[in-house]
N, C-alpha and C positions, 0 to 999 in steps of 0.2 A: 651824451650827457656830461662828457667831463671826468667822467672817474678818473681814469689814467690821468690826467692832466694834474688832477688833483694832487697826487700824490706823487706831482714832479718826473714824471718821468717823461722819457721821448717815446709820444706815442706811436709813430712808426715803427720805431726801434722794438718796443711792448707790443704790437701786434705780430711784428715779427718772427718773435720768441713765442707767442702764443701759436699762428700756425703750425710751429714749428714742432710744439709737444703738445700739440692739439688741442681743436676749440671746445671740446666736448665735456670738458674737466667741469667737474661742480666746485663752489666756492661758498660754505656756508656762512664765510664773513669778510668779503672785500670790502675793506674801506664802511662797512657797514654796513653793505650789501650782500642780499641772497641771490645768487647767480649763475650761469654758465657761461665759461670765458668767452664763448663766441658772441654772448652780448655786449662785451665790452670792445671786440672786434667785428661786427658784424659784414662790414664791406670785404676786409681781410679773409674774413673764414669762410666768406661765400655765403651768407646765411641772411640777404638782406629782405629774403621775404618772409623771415620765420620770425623778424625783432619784434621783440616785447620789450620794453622798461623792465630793467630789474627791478627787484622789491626792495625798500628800504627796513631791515629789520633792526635796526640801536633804536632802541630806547631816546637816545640824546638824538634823531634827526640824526641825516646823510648831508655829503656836501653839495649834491649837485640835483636836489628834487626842491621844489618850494616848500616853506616853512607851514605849519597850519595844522597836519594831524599828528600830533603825538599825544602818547602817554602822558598825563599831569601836567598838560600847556601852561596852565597860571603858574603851578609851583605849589598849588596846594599840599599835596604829598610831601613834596619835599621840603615842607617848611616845618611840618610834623616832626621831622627826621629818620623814616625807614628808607629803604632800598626804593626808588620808584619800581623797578623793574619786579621785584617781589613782591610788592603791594597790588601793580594790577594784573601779575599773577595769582594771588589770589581771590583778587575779584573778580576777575570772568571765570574759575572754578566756580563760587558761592553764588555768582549771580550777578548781570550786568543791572537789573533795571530795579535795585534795590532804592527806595526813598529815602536821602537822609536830610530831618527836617533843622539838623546844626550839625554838620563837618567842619571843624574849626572856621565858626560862624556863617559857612553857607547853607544854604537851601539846596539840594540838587537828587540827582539820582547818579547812579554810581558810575554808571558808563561814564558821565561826564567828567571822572577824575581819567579816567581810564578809555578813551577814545579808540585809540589804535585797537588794542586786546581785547575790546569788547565787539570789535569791527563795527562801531556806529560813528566815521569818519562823516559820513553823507548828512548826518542828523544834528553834528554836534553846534551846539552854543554854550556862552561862559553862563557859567551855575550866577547865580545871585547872590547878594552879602547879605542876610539878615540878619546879621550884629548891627544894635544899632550904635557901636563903637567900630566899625568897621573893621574889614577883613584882610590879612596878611595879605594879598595878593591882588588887589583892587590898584590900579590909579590914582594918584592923586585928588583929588576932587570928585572923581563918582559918586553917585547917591547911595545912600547905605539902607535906605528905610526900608523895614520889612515889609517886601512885596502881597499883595492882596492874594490869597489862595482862590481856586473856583470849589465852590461845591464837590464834594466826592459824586463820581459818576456812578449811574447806578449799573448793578450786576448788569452784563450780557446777557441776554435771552439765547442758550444754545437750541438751534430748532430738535427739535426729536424726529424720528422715526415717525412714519405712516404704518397703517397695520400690516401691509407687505413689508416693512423694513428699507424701504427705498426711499425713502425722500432725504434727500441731501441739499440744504438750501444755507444760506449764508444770514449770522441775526441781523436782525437791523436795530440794533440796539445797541452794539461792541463799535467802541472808537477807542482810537491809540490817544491818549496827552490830550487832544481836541475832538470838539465832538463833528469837525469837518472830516477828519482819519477814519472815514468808516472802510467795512469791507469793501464796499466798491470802488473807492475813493481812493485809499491808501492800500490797506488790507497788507501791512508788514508780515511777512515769513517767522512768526515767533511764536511760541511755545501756545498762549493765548489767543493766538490770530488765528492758531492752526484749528484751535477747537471752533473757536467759533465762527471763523470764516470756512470751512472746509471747501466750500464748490471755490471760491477766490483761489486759495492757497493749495488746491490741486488735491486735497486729503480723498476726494471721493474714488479715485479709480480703486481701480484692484489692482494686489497686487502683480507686478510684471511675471511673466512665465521667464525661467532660466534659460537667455540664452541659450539656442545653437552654435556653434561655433566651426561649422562649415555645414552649409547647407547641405541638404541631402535629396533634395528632386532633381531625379536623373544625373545627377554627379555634377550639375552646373556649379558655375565658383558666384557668389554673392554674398552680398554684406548679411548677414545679422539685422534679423528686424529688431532683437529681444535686446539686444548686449545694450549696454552704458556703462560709464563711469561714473561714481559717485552718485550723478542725478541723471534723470532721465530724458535733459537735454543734452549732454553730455555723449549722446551715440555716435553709430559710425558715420554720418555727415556729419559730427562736430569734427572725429576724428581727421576725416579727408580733407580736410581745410589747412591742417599743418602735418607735413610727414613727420614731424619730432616725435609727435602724438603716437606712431606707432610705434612704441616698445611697449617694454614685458611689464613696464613699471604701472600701464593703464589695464588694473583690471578690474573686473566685473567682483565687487567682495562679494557673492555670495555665491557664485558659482567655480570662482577663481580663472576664468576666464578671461585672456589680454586682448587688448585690442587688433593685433597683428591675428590670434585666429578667431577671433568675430568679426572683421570687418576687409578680407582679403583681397576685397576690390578696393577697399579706401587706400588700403595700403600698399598695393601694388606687388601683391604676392599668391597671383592664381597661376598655376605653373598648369598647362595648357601643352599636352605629350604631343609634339611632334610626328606625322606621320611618317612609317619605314619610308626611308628614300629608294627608289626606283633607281639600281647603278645604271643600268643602262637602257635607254626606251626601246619602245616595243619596235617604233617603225623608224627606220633611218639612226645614224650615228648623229645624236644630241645630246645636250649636257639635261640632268632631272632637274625639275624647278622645284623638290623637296630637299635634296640634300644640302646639310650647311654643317659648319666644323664650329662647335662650341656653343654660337651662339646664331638664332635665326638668320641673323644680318651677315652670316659669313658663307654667302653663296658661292655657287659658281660664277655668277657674273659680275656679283658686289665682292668678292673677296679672292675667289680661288685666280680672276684672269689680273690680278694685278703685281704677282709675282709667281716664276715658275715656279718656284722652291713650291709654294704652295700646294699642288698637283699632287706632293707627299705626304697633303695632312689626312689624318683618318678620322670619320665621325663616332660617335659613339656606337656602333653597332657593329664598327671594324669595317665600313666601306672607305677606300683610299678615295682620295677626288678625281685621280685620273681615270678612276672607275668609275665615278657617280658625271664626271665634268671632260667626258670624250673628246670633245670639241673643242672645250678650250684649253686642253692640256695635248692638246695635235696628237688623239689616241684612234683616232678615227682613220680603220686600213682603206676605208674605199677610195678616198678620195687623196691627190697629194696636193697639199695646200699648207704654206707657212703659217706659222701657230703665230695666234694675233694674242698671248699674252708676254711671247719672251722679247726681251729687250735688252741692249748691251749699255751698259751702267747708269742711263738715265731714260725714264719711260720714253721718252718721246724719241728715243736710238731705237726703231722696231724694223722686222723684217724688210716692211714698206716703206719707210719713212727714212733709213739708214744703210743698211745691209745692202739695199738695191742701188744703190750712188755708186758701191767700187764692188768690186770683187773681193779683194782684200779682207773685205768684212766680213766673208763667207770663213774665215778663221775665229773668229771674235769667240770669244766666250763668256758667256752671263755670268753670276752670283752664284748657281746653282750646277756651274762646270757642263754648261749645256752649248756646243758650238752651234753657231747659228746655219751652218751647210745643215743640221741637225732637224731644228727649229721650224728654218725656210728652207724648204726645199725648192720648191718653186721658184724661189727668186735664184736660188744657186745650182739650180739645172742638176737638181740631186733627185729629181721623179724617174 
């Protein structure tokens, strides 16, 4: 978008300093912005699939978003002379959709001084002048003449109850500003819509049951049917869409429940107990295909054969790997045969591959102080 640029700086330079002391920082006023630094870095911090636009929160517009929703666009307010920023702070407390039929000579309702803070960015058009000396904040030549009002609309018909108590149906009578804005039509999320659109605006369910927050059949790990955030689109499939989404900061208010333990599949935090690893099998000298050191991926064949030293790591239950990994750590007494993990300073210097060209090499010694007459016996006529 330009921020950084904005404010002069070298933005390689400014990304680089951000990695640097991390992209995770919050910023409740960059340049004008509400943000986290990794969105002003996103290629830099690694985080190109989690970007969103930061939000613009001044009052006066950002530098680098288009011009169109603010607070007090014409100037009305401010021509008044208070705070804008105070003024439609106090209007979206009292009430966005108040009628005022002269605001220093407009016609309008109240959002429309107050756009942003009312959040009706989506809806907004300029109020009207009905002074017929025209309005502080008008164009040159515009028409001033006071606009024709429609009829006042009549009450909504909210439907009632059936004698079971269950009928929930939407009036057909309630429209927002035009009488095209009905429930079905438009059917706005507001205070008025709610009542009388209810099946529209979703008011009929029951209320949700309190999230679980780890299942509990058979000890399986799965998301939470019950949990949301805020709204009840807002679940754990909203959650698994962006891993940011799981911290402690998303939680369920009425159960105080976060998203990381309602949603442990979304979030990639079902811990899954490894089974005891078997040091050594039942039939023949073999390495176990359960033993690993720390983490799943550090087997005997994915981890333990690709340096000796390793042979000395021990897994959580105190099995060593030359215990659990026979084979690849040459622990195996039956048989004499050169160990196919050790090598002399670079992987590809191995018993077979190095060691077997001279004699000489039958001296060599690995990382791990391990001669290779040691190692290979086989090739150094040490059986």
């Amino acid at each position: 978008m330009g921020i950084v640029a904005d404010l002069r700086r070298d933005v390689d330079a400014a990304c680089a300093g951000i990695v640097e002391d991390g992209c995770d920082d919050f910023q409740a006023d960059y340049d004008g912005y509400e943000l986290y630094t990794w969105q002003l870095c996103p290629l830099s911090c690694g985080r190109c699939g989690d970007y969103e636009d930061p939000v613009c929160v001044s009052d006066s517009g950002c530098c680098c978003e288009p011009r169109g929703c603010f607070d007090d666009p014409l100037g009305i307010i401010a021509d008044l002379g208070p705070a804008v920023g105070e003024a439609c702070a106090g209007i979206a407390d009292d009430g966005c959709d108040d009628f005022q039929a002269d605001y220093n000579g407009y016609e309008l309702y109240t959002w429309q001084l107050c756009p942003r803070s009312c959040d009706r960015c989506e809806d907004y058009e300029d109020p009207v002048c009905a002074a017929d000396e025209g309005c502080c904040c008008d164009a040159p030549g515009e028409p001033t003449s006071r606009p024709t009002r429609a009829p006042p609309a009549p009450e909504p018909t909210v439907p009632a109850d059936n004698d079971d108590g269950e009928r929930c149906a939407d009036s057909t009578s309630w429209y927002w500003k035009k009488s095209k804005n009905t429930c079905e039509d438009y059917a706005r999320a507001r205070v008025l819509a709610e009542d009388a659109c209810p099946l529209t605006c979703g008011e009929c369910e029951a209320p949700a049951p309190a999230p679980t927050p780890f299942p509990t059949d058979d000890g399986d790990c799965a998301d939470s049917t019950s949990w949301y955030w805020k709204k009840s689109k807002y679940d754990c499939d909203y959650v698994a869409k962006k891993s940011k989404r799981c911290k402690s900061k998303y939680v369920h208010e009425e159960s105080g429940v976060s998203s990381p333990e309602a949603c442990p599949v979304a979030c990639d935090a079902c811990e899954v107990p490894a089974p005891a690893p078997t040091p050594f099998p039942a039939d023949g000298c073999a390495d176990s295909v359960s033993w690993y050191w720390k983490k799943s991926k550090n087997t005997c064949e994915d981890y333990v054969a690709k340096k000796s030293k390793n042979c000395d790591k021990r897994d959580d239950a105190d099995v060593f790997a030359f215990e659990a990994c026979p084979a690849t750590c040459g622990e195996c007494e039956a048989t004499c045969a050169d160990s196919t993990s050790w090598f002399y300073k670079k992987s590809k210097n191995t018993c077979e591959d190095y060691v077997s060209k001279k004699s000489k090499n039958c001296d060599k010694r690995d990382d791990a102080d391990v001669f290779a007459f040691e190692a290979c016996p086989a090739t150094c006529g040490e059986c």
